[in-house]
VOGU-3710 file (C-alpha; in Angstrom, 3 decimals, decimal comma):
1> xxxxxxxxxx> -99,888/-18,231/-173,852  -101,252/-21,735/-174,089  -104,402/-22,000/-172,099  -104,185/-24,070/-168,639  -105,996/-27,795/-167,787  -107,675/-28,141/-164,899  -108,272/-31,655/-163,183  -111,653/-32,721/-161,095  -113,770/-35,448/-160,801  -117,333/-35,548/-161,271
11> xxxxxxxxxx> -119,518/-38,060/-159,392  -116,581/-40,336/-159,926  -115,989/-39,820/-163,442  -112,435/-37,599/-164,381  -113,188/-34,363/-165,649  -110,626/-31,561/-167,471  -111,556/-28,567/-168,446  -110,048/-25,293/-169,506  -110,864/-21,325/-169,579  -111,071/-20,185/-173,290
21> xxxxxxxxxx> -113,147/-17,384/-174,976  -116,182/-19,125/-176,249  -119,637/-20,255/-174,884  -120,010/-23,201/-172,101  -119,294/-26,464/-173,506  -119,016/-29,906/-172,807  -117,943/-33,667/-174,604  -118,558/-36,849/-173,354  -115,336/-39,344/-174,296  -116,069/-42,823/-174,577
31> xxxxxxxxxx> -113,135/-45,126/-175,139  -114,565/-47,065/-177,804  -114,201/-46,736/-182,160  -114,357/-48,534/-185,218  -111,334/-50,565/-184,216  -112,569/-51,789/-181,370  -115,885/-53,652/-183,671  -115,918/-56,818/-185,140  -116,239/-57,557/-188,798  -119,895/-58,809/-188,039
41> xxxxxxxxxx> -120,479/-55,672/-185,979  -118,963/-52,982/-188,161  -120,854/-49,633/-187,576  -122,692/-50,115/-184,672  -120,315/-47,308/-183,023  -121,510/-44,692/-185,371  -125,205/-46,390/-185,556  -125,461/-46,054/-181,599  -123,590/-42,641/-181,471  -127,014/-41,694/-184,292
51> xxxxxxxxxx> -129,811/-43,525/-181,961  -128,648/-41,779/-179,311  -129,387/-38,038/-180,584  -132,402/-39,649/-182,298  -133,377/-40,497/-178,251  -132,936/-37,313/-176,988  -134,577/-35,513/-179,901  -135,799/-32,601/-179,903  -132,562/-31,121/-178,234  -132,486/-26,993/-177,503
61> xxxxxxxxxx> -128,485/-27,802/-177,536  -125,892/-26,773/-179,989  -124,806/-30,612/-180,091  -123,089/-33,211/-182,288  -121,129/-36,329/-181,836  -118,209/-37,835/-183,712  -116,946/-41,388/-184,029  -113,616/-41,803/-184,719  -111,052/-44,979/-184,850  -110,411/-44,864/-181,325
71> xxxxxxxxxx> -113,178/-42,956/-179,299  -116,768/-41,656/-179,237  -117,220/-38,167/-178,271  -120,833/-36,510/-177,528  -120,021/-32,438/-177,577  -122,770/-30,165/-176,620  -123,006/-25,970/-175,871  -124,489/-24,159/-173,686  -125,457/-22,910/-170,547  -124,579/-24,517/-167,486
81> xxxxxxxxxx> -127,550/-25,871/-166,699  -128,314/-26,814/-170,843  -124,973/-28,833/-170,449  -125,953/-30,733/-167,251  -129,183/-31,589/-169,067  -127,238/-32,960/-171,488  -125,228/-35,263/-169,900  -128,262/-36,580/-168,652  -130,183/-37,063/-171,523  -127,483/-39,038/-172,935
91> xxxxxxxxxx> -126,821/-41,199/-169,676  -131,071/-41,693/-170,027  -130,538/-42,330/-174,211  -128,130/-45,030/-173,279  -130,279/-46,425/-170,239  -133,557/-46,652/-172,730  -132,495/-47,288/-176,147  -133,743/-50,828/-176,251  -137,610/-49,043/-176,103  -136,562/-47,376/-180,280
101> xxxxxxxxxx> -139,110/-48,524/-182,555  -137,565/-50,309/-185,636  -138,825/-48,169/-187,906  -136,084/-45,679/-186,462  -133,195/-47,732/-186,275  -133,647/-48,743/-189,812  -134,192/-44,656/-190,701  -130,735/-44,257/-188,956  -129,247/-46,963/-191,276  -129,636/-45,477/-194,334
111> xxxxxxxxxx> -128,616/-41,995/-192,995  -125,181/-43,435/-192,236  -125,015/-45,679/-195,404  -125,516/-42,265/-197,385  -122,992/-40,251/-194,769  -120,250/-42,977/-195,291  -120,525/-43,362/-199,141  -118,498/-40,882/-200,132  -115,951/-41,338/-197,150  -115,279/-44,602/-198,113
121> xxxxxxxxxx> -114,884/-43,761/-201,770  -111,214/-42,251/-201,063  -108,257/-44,622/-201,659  -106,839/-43,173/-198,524  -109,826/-44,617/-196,299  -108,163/-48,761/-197,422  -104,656/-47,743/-196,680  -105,605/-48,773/-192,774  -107,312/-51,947/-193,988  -104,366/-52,921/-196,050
131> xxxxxxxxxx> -101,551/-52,369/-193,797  -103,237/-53,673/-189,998  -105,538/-55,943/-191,987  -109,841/-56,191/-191,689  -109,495/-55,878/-187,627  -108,570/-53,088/-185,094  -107,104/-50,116/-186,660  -107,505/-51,163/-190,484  -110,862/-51,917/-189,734  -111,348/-48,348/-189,222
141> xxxxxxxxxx> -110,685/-47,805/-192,957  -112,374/-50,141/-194,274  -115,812/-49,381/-194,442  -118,871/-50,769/-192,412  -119,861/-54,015/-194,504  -122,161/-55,101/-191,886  -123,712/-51,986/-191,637  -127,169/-52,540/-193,209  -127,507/-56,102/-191,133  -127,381/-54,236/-187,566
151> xxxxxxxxxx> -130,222/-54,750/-185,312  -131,527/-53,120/-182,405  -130,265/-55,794/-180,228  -126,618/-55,552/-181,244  -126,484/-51,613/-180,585  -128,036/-52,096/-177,315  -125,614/-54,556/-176,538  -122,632/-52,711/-177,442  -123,845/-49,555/-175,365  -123,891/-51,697/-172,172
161> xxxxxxxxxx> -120,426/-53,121/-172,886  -118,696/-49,903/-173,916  -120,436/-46,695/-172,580  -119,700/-47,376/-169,103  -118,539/-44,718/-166,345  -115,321/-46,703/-166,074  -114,741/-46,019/-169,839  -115,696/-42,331/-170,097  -114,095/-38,611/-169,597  -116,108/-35,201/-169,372
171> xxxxxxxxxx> -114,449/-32,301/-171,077  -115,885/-28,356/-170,224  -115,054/-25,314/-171,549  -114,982/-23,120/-168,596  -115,745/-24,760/-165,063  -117,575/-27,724/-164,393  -121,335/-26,982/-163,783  -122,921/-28,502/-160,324  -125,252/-30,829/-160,505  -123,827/-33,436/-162,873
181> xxxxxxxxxx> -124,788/-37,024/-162,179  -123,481/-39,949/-164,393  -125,832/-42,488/-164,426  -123,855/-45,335/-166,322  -123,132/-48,783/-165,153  -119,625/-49,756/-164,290  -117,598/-51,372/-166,562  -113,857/-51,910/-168,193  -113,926/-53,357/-171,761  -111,241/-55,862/-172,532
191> xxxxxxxxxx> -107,887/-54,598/-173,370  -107,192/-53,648/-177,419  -104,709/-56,203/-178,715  -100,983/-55,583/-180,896  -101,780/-54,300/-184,132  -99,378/-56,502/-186,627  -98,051/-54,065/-189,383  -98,016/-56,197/-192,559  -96,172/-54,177/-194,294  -92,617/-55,034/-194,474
201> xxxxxxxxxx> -90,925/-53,636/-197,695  -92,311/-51,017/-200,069  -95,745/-52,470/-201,709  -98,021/-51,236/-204,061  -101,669/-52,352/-203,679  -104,484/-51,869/-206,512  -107,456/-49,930/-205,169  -110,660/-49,830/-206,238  -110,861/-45,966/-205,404  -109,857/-43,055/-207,000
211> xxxxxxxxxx> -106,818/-41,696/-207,545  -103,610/-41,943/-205,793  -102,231/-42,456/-202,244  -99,675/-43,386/-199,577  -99,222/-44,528/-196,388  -96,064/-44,425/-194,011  -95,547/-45,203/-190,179  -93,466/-42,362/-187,756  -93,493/-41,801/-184,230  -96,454/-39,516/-182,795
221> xxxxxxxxxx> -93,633/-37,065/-182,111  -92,942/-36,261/-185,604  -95,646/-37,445/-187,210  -96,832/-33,555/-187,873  -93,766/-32,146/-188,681  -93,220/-35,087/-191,667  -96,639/-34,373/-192,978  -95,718/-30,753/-193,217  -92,398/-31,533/-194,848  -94,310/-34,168/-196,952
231> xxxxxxxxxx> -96,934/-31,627/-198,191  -94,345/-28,967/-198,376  -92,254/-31,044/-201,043  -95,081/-32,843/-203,062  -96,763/-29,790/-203,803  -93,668/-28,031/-204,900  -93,009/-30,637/-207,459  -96,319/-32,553/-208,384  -98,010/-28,906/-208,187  -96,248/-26,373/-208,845
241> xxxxxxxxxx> -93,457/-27,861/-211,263  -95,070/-30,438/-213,204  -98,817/-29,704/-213,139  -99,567/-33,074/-211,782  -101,999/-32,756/-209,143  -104,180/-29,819/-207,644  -103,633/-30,744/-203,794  -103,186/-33,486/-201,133  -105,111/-34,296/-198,310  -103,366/-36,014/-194,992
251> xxxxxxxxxx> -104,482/-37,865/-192,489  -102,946/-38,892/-189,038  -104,066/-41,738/-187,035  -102,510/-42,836/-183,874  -102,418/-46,219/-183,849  -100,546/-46,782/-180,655  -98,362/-45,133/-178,043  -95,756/-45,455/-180,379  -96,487/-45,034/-183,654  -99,027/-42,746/-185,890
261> xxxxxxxxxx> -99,818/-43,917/-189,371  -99,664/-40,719/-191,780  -101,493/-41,709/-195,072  -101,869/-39,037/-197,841  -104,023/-38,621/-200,652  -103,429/-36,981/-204,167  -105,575/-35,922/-206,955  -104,070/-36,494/-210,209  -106,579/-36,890/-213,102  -106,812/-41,143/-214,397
271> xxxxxxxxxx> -104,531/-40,292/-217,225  -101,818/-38,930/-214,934  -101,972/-41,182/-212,282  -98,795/-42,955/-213,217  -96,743/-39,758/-214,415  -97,799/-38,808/-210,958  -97,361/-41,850/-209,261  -93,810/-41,819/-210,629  -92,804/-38,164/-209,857  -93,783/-38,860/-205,909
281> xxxxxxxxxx> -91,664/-41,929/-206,091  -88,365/-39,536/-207,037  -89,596/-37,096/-204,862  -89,763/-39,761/-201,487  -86,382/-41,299/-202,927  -84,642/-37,729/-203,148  -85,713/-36,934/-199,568  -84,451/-40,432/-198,019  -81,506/-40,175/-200,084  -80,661/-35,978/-199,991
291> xxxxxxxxxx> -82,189/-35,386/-196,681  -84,999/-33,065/-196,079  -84,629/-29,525/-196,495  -84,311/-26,902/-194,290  -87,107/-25,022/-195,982  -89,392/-27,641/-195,697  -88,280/-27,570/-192,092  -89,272/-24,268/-191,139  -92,476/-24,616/-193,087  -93,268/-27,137/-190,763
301> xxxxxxxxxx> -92,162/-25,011/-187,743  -94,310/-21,390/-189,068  -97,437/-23,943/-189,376  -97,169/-25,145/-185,787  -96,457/-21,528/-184,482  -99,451/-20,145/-186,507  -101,381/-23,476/-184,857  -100,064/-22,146/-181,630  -101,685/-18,438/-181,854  -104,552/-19,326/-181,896
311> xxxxxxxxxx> -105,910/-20,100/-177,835  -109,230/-21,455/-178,771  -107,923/-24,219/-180,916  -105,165/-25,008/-178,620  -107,748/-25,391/-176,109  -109,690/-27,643/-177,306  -106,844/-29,719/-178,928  -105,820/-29,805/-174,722  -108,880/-30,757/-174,063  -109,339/-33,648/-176,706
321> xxxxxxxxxx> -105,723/-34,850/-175,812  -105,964/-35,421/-172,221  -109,300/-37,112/-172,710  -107,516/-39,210/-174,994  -104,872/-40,168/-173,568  -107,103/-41,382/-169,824  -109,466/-43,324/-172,056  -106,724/-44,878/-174,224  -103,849/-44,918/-171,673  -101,285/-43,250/-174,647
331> xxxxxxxxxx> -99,350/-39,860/-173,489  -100,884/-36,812/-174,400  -100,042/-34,743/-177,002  -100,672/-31,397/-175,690  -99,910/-28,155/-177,535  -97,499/-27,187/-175,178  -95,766/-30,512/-175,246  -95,682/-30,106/-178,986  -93,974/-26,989/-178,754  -91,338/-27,731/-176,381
341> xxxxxxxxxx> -90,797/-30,865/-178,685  -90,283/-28,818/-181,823  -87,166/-27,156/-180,424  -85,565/-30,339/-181,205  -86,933/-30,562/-184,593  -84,352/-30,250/-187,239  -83,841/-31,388/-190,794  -81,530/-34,512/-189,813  -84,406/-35,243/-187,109  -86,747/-35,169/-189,963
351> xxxxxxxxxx> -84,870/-37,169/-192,121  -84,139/-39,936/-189,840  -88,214/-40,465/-189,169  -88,830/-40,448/-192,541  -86,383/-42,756/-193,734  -87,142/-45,088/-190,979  -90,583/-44,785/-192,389  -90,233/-45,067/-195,801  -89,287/-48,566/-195,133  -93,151/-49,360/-194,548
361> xxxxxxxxxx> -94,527/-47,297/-197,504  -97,659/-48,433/-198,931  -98,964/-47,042/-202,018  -102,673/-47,471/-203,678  -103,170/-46,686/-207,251  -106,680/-46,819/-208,625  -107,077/-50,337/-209,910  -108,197/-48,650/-213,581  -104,387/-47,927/-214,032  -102,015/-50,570/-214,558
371> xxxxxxxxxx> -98,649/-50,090/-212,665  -95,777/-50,439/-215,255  -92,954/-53,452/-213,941  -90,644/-50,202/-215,000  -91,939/-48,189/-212,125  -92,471/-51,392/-209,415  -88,948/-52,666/-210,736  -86,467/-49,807/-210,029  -88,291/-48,475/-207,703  -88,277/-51,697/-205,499
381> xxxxxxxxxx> -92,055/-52,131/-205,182  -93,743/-55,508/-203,967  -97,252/-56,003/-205,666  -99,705/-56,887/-203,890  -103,045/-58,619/-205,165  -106,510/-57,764/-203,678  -108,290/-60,870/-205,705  -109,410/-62,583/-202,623  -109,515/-66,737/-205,271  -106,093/-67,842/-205,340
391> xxxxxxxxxx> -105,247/-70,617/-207,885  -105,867/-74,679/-206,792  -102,829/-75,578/-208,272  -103,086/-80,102/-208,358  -105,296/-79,617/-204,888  -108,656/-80,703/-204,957  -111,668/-80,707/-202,448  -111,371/-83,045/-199,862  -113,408/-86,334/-198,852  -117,543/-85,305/-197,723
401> xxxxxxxxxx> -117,248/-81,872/-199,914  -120,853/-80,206/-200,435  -120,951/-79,550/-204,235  -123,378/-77,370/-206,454  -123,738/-76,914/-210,142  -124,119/-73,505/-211,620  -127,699/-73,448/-213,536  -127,324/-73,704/-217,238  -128,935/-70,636/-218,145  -127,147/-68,353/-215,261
411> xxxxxxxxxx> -124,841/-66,521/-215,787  -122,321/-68,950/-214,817  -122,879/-71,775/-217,297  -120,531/-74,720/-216,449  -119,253/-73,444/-213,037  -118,955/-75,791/-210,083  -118,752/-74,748/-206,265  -117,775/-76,864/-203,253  -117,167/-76,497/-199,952  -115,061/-78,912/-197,891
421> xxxxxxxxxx> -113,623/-78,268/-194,324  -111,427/-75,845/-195,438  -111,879/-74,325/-198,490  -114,595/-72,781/-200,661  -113,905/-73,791/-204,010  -114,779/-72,376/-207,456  -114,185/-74,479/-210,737  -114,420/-74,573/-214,378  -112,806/-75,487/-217,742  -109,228/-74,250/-217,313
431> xxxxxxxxxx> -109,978/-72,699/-213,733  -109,492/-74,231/-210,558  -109,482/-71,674/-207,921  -110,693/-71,443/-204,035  -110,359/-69,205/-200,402  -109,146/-70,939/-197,588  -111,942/-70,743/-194,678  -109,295/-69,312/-192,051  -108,530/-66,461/-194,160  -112,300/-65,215/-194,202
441> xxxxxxxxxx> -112,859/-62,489/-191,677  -116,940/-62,192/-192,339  -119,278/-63,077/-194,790  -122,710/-61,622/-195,269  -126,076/-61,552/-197,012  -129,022/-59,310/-197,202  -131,451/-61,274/-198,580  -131,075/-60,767/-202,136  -128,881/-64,014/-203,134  -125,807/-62,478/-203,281
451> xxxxxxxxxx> -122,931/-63,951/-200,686  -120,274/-61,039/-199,489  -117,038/-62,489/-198,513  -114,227/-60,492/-196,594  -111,142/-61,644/-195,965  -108,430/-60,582/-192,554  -106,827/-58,530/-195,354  -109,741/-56,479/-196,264  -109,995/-58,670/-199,837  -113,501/-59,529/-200,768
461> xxxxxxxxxx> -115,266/-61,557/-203,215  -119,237/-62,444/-204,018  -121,283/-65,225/-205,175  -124,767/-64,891/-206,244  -126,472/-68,262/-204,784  -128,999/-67,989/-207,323  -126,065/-69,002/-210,139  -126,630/-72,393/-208,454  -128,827/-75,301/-208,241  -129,595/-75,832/-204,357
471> xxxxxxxxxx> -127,957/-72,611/-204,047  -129,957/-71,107/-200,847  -127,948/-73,741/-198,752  -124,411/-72,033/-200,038  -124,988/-70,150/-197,110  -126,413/-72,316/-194,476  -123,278/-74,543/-195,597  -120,770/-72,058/-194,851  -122,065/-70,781/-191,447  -121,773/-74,605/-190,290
481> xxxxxxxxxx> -117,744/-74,623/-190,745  -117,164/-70,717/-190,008  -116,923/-69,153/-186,350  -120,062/-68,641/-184,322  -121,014/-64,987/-185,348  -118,850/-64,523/-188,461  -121,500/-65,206/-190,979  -124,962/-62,943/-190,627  -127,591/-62,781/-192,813  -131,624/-61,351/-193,097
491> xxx> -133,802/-63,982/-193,567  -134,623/-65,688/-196,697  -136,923/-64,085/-199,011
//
């Protein structure tokens, strides 16, 4: 039997909590993620989420947080009392976080730049950032680029916007404990905006990752069941048959009410990314075109039933989905719902998402590997570029352009560099290239000389002002015709 929610209120917060067969427990859900930061602010969700435990240090709790694309979530066992002391030491954390000495915030940096390295090193973790673009959900993926220029200022100003009673919903294993005050300001943050799918025909992408992966769009409804059938039918053929690849990993993220993106990564070794790359393609076109099995159907089905046996998990998926869906306003996707929803799960059901989907598909191959025009060709594959310079073509900078010559013993010899009111341009003998300001999503430095660029599509570029006579003003030049807050920088050396 699936176990049973139970709605309250606590001190005017909502509450749900459920009766399962482990310890006292309780999670703090804050409607705010990675999507919801700016470029400029990227990872100051998951550097708060660490200055908060840092605050409340040394903790006799079982605890842990977790910052996701969508929410924050504080979890902490217990005893009843343990768990109310919890929820006040974070309300306090949050209340008093402006009072961390530097030296800590800066230790909490580099803890997350080493937690997040390998993360980010999967081609799966772009797939976001190429399909919604550097903003919302792809920001999510895309890695935290302003991570190391963070101060304490910008965390403590993000708490006070985001981790508001208005914005928050307790969780308990087993019934609320008395006692619980929340003291948090009021607050709504503003509303997330449309998240524009770029993605309109089958594309290819180059990734500077490893490896191999894809990305599709289906409905949150059957978003499990065709990463079941998915994994079922890859593995069969890229595994078992052919040798190909030792496993894939999936990922589901809900990007709105209405649609889940479900990106998976595979592991073939460099010199059979291709074979591989060309063995899922026949594999994706065989389902679309054949339909999906009725195997890979009831694989999907035993996995959800064997899901379904087990009460603790179900509880706390409950528990995580109704806390979801209040903070984010989307349905829940309870296990119970999901069960009475797989009774209409059949292989033409199956088939229909995914072919609907497959219309979206994004692949990235690691940018080592050169994609063949006789796999993009038949296969009906758009390429797209991730070189963030496009070519000049006859256009030229325009009238009261800042200009700078690369030094002659740089390691640029003969480059030039302007900047105009709309374009940063880059030129030399037989190249004449630039980046349209509008396109630029952030741009960075951290003291060292060297310029990051990011473009709305997650593209970047660098430029090393030291290449250039006068160069230390590259930067003061740029922030003067960019948004207020798009470039940030550490002082000059």
């Amino acid at each position: 039997m699936f176990p049973e929610a139970h709605e309250t209120t606590i001190d005017g917060v909502p509450a749900f909590w459920t009766e399962i067969d482990e310890s006292p427990q309780v999670t703090m859900t804050f409607g705010v993620g990675m999507r919801d930061e700016p470029p400029s602010l990227s990872g100051v969700t998951h550097l708060l989420e660490h200055l908060l435990f840092s605050s409340m240090e040394p903790s006799p709790l079982l605890a842990n947080g977790a910052t996701g694309p969508s929410v924050l979530r504080l979890t902490a066992s217990g005893t009843p009392s343990e768990l109310v002391d919890f929820v006040h030491a974070v309300t306090r954390a949050v209340r008093t976080l402006d009072a961390l000495p530097g030296a800590e915030v800066d230790r909490e940096k580099r803890v997350l730049e080493a937690e997040t390295t390998d993360h980010y090193a999967q081609p799966a973790c772009t797939l976001l950032a190429h399909r919604f673009g550097y903003a919302g959900i792809g920001k999510s993926s895309g890695g935290t680029v302003a991570l190391p220029l963070l101060t304490l200022d910008d965390v403590v100003s993000w708490a006070g916007t985001h981790l508001t009673r208005d914005n928050l919903v307790l969780s308990f294993v087993g019934p609320p404990p008395e006692g619980i005050e929340i003291y948090l300001p009021s607050g709504v943050p503003a509303p997330r905006p449309v998240e524009t799918d770029s993605v309109g025909v089958p594309t290819v992408v180059p990734s500077e990752r490893h490896h191999l992966a894809f990305s599709i769009v289906t409905t949150p409804a059957m978003a499990s069941h065709v990463a079941c059938v998915l994994d079922h039918e890859i593995l069969g053929d890229l595994r078992q048959r052919d040798g190909l690849i030792y496993s894939t990993d999936t990922y589901l993220t809900d990007i709105d009410e209405g649609r889940t993106a479900l990106d998976v990564h595979l592991d073939p070794l460099p010199e059979q990314t291709i074979p591989a790359l060309e063995r899922l393609l026949a594999v994706l076109h065989r389902m679309r075109d054949d339909g999906v099995s009725r195997e890979a159907v009831e694989y999907s089905l035993r996995s959800l039933r064997d899901a379904s046996a087990d009460r603790a998990s179900c509880g706390h998926q409950l528990l995580r989905e109704l806390a979801h869906s209040h903070v984010l306003g989307v349905p829940a996707h309870t296990p119970r719902a999901a069960a009475a929803m797989a009774q209409a799960v059949t292989p033409a059901a199956v088939t229909e998402a995914l072919r609907g989907a497959l219309g979206g598909l994004l692949i990235a191959v690691d940018d080592k590997q050169t994609v063949p025009e006789t796999v993009t060709g038949p296969n009906g594959l758009a390429v797209r570029s991730l070189d963030l310079w496009i070519d000049s073509g006859a256009e030229r900078p325009g009238p009261g352009a800042v200009r700078w010559r690369a030094r002659r013993r740089g390691a640029l010899p003969g480059f030039r560099l302007a900047l105009d009111a709309n374009c940063l341009w880059l030129s030399a003998r037989g190249l004449e290239q630039r980046v349209p300001l509008d396109t630029l999503a952030f741009a960075s430095h951290r003291g060292d000389g060297w310029i990051g660029l990011l473009d709305h599509d997650g593209r970047s570029a660098g430029i090393d002002m030291t290449d250039f006579r006068r160069g230390r003003d590259i930067l003061d030049e740029l922030a003067k015709r960019l948004p207020v807050g798009l470039v940030r920088a550490t002082p000059h050396p």
